[in-house]
N, C-alpha and C positions, 0 to 999 in steps of 0.2 A: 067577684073582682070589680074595682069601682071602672071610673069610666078613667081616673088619674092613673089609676094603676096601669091599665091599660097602654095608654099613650106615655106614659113612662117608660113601660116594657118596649113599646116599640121603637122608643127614639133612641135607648139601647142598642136595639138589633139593629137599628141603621147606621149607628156608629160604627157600631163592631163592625160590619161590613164594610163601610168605607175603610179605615184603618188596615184591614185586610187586605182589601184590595190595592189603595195605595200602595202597600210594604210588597203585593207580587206583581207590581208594575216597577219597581226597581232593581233592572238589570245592568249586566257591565256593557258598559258603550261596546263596542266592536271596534278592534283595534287594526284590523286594516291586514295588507300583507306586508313583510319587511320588505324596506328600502335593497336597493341594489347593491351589493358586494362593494365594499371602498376596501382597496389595499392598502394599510398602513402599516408602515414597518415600525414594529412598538420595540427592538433596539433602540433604533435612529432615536425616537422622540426621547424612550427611558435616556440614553443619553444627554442629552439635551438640556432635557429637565437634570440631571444630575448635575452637569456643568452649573446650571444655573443656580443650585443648590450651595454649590461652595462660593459664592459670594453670598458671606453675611451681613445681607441687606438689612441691618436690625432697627427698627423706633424704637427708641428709650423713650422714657416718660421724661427726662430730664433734656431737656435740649443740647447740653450742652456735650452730652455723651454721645451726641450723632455723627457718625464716619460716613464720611461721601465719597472713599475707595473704591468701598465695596458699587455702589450702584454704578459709577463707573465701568469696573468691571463686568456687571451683566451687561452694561450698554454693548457692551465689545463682544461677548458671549454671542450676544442676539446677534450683533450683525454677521460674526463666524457661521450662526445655526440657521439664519433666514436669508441668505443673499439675495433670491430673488425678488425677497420681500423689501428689502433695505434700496432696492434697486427700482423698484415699480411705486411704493407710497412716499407718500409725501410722509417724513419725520418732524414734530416738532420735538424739541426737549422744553417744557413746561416747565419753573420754577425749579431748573437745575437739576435735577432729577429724575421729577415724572414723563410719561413717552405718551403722545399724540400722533398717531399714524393718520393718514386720511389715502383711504383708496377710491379714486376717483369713479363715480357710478357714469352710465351712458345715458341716464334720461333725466334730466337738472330738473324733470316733474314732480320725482318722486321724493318724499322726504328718507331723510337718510337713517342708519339703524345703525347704531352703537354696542360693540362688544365693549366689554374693560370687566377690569382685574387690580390688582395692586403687588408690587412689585416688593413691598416691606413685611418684616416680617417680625415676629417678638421676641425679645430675649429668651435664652432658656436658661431656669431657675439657676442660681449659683448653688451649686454642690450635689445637683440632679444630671451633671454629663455623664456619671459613671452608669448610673442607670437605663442607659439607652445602651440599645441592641448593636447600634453602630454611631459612631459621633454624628450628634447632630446637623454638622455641615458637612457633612464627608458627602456627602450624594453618594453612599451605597448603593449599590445593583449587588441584590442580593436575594434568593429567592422568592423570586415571581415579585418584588417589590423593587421600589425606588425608594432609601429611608432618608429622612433628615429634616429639619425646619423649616417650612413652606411647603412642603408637597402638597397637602391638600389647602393650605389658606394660605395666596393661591397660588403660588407660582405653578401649582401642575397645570392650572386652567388656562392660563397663564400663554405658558408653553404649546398647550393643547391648539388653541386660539392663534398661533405666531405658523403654529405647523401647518394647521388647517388651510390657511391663506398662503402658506408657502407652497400647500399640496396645489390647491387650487391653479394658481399662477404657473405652475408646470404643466397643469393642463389647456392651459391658452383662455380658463376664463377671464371674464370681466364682467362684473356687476351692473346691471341694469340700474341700482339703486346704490347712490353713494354710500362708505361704510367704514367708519372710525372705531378705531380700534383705540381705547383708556385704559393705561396702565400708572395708576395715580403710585407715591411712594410714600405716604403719609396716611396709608387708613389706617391704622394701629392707633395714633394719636389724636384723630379726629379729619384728618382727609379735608383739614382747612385750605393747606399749602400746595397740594397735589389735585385733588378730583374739584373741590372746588373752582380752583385756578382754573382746568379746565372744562367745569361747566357757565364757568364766567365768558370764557374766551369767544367757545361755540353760542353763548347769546348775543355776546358783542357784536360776531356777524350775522346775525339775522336766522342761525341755524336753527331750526324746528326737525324732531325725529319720529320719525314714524315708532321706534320703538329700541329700548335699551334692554343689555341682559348682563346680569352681574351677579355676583357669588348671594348667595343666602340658603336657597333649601339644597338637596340633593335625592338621592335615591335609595329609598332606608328599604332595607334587608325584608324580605315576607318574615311576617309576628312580631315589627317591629314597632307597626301601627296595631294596638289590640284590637281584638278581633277581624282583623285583615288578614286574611293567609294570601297575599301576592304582594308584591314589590309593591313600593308607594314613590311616585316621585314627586315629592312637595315643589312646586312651581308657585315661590312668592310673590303675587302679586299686591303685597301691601307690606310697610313695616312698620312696628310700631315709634311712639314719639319719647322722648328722652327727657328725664329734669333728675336734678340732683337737687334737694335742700338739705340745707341746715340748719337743726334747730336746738337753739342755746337757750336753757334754765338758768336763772340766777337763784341765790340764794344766801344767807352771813355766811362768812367763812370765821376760822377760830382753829381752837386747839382738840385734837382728835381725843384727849381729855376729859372734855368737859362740851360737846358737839351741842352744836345750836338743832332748834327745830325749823323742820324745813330746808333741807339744805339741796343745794343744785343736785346731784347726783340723783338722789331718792325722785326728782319731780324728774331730771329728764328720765329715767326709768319708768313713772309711771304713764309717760307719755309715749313713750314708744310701745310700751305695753297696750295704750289706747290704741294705738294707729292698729298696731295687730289685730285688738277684737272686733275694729272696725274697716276692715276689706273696703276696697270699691266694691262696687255690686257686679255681678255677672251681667254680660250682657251678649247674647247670642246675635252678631251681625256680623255678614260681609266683612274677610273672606273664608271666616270661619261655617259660615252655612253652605257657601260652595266647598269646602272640602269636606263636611260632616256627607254631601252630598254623593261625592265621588266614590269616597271609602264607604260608605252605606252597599252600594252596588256588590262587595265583595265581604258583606257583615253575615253571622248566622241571623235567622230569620227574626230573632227575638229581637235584635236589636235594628231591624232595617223597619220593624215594626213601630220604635220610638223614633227612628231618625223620618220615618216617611211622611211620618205623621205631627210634625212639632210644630202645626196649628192647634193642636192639643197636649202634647207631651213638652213644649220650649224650656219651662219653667225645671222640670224634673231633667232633661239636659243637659242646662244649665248648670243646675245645681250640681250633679254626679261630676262632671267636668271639672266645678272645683274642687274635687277631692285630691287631684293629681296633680303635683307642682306642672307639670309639662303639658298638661289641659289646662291649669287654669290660666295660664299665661295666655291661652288664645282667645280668652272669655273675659278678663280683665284688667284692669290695670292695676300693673304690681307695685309695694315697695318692698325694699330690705334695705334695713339695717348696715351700713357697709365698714362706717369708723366713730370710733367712741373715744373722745379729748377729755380728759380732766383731770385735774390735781399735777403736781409734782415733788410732793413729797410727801410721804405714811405719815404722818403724825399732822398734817396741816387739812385742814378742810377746804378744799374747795368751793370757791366763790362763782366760777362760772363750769359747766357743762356742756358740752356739746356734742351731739351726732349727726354723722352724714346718710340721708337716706337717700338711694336713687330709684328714681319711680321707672317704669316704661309700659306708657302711654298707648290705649286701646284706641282704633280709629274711631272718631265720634270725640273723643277726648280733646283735651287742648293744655296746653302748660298755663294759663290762667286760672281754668277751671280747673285743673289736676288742685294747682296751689291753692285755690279758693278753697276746696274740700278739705284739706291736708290742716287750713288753720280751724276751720268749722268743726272737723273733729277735735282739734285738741284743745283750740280754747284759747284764752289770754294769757295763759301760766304761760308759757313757753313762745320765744318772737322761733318765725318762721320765714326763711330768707331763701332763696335760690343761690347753690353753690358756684355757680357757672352757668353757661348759657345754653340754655333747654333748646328742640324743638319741635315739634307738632308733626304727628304721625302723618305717614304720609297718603297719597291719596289712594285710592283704592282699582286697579289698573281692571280695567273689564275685559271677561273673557268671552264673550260673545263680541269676537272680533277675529278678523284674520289670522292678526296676529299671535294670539293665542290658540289659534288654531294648528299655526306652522309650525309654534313650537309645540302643541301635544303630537302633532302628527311624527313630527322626527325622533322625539322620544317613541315613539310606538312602533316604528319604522326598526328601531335597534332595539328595543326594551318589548316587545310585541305584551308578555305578560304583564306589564306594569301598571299599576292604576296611577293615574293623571290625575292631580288634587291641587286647586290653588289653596296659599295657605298663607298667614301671617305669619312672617316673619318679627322672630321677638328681640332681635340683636339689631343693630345698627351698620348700614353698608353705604358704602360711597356713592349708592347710585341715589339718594337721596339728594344732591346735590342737583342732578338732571331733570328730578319729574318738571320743575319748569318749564323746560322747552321738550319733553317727550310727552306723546302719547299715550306708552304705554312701556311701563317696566317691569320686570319677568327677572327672578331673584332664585336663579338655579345654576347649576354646575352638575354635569350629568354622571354622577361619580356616582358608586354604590357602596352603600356606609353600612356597618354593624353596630348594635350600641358601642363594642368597642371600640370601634374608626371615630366615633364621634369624640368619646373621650381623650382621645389622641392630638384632637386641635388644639392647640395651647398648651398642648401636654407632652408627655414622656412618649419617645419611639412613631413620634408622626411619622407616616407613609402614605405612598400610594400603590396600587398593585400596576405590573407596568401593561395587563389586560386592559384593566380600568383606563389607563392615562391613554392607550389609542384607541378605546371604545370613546374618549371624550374628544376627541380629534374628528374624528368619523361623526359624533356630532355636528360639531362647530361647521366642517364642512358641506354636511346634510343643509345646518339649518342658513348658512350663506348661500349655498345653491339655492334653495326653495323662497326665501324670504327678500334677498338681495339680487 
């Protein structure tokens, strides 16, 4: 044996053993013992939320389709279902619609901590009512659920949040730390009019917040994360960034008779075909290594073996990650394909082409560089324009902080089995308006989803279970006690 072979052999066996050892030094953190018994009467709330159900708060995409009855009416709902609350915080009504609560804290030291929600909610498809288990806005109470449009996106959280602080204030608390409660009525449409308006407001006066918490992850079913056999509850601490382009081919146009070469259709085709075999690249960072990190702790060994060690295995990750639409979205920045323009009439050739593609933007990314890439792949055939106005992912909220620690602890407090993962968030949420003036934003609703619950958001027979909606209560008031 030479003297290479040797020291080859051995620098082997020292890998091996690190690697090893690494992968059985990843165990599950220790979740503590549960929180104290809170009594909530999950009637009282499923009611509540049902009420608030049959006001169809809806954003059309067309403005001019917008009914402002309805939010009205929950204004009136809410002050029936929270008096105490209506009674002790301060209300603003924002930009006619949206709701600003401020519950005054006792030490003007502390920065203050923001719950919010959104009070609107989506159309449901024309000629899909018949398909739902109970009408859409009917607010059924109906076994072991509350049905209809909003329960989970959000009004149940929503409600969750209004109860909590109504439970609260019967008890004689008051927050150490001041605590505004945002219920914007416009995130459907872009939460211009509504969340914005009120993160404009709160920096007008000087406001700074120790920390925001808004809809984004929840708490997926055990086997819903692979290879995870326990509850996962994704805690988004980052979302990604947004750009829609458009990009138009030219080309002669004529008679579908006697078709020129070259023509628009064929070039925007093979451009969008480019963009497909040219992906962004994978890129394994923050907050996706802290949730590769969390879920590892409850992985079979084979794989706590590649996640322990991705000072070696990153690349191979990486790469397996993109093989699943729902991995790869936490590893890159996506597009698709969403609308295809051209021609108006079979026999005429179209002169111009056009497709809308919407990207959504990996942190590290930017809507410059997104669009720099996007024309670098395809070249000079095809102009490449932004369809509307992008923005840049947001910033990346750290969990080695209290505050992230108040909120794993009260999830664990109720959820004892659950594993605690921060995670990027791949949708867009209002609380993007805030990172500004917060510290720290945390993108959960403590609801327990099945792949089926999930497909139900925007979808046929949304619910919530009325367990779920005062286990979310018993949250909210855990985490105002401990953090506020």
């Amino acid at each position: 044996m030479t003297w290479f072979a040797v020291v080859l052999g051995s620098a082997v066996v020292i890998v091996a053993v690190v690697v090893v050892v690494r992968a059985l030094r990843v165990r599950p953190a220790p979740s503590g013992p549960p929180g104290a018994g809170l009594v909530v009467d999950p009637d009282r709330v499923a009611g509540r939320l049902a009420e608030a159900i049959r006001c169809p708060t809806i954003s059309h995409q067309d403005p001019a389709q917008f009914d402002p009855g309805p939010f009205a009416e929950l204004r009136a709902a809410f002050e029936r279902s929270f008096p105490r609350l209506h009674a002790s915080l301060r209300r603003e009504i924002v930009s006619e619609h949206s709701l600003l609560y401020t519950w005054e804290g006792s030490d003007a030291s502390l920065r203050p901590a923001l719950l919010m929600g959104h009070l609107d909610v989506v159309p449901v498809e024309a000629g899909t009512e018949a398909n739902w288990t109970h009408p859409p806005f009917s607010g059924a109470i109906a076994d072991g659920f509350v049905w209809g449009r909003g329960t989970l996106d959000t009004k149940g959280s929503v409600v969750a949040t209004l109860e909590a602080v109504e439970t609260l204030l019967a008890q004689g608390f008051r927050p150490r730390r001041t605590v505004y409660l945002a219920f914007g009525h416009d995130e459907e449409v872009s939460g211009r009019r509504g969340a914005k308006v009120m993160a404009d407001l709160l920096r007008s006066r000087g406001v700074e917040l120790e920390w925001v918490i808004d809809e984004g992850g929840a708490i997926l079913a055990e086997g819903s994360v692979s290879g995870v056999e326990a509850p996962v509850a994704m805690v988004g601490v980052a979302e990604k960034g947004y750009l829609t382009l458009r990009l138009t081919a030219k080309g002669p146009g004529g008679h579908s008779a006697m078709p020129p070469r070259a023509t628009a259709i064929p070039a925007l085709a093979r451009a969008i075909r480019r963009l497909e075999r040219h992906p962004f690249p994978p890129r394994l960072r923050e907050p996706t290594l802290g949730f590769l990190a969390a879920t590892a702790t409850r992985m079979p060994f084979a794989k706590k073996l590649a996640l322990a060690n991705l000072w070696l295995t990153r690349p191979f990750v990486a790469r397996v990650m993109t093989r699943n639409p729902t991995t790869a979205a936490l590893v890159r920045t996506t597009t698709a394909t969403t609308i295809l323009q051209a021609g108006t009439k079979e026999n005429v050739v179209p002169q111009t082409a056009q497709a809308t593609v919407n990207l959504r933007l990996l942190p590290s990314e930017t809507v410059d560089t997104a669009l720099a890439r996007v024309r670098r792949v395809l070249g000079p055939g095809v102009r490449v324009e932004p369809a509307s106005e992008g923005w840049n992912p947001s910033p990346v909220s750290p969990t080695e902080t209290e505050a992230y620690r108040v909120v794993s602890r009260t999830i664990h407090s109720l959820f004892p089995e659950t594993v605690v993962a921060p995670v990027l968030v791949v949708g867009a949420t209002d609380s993007r308006y805030y990172t500004p003036i917060a510290e720290s934003t945390f993108r959960f609703v403590p609801i327990a989803l099945t792949r089926e619950d999930m497909g139900r958001i925007h979808g046929t027979d949304e619910r919530i279970s009325v367990e779920a909606l005062a286990a979310c209560v018993a949250f909210f008031v855990r985490l105002i006690q401990e953090a506020a």
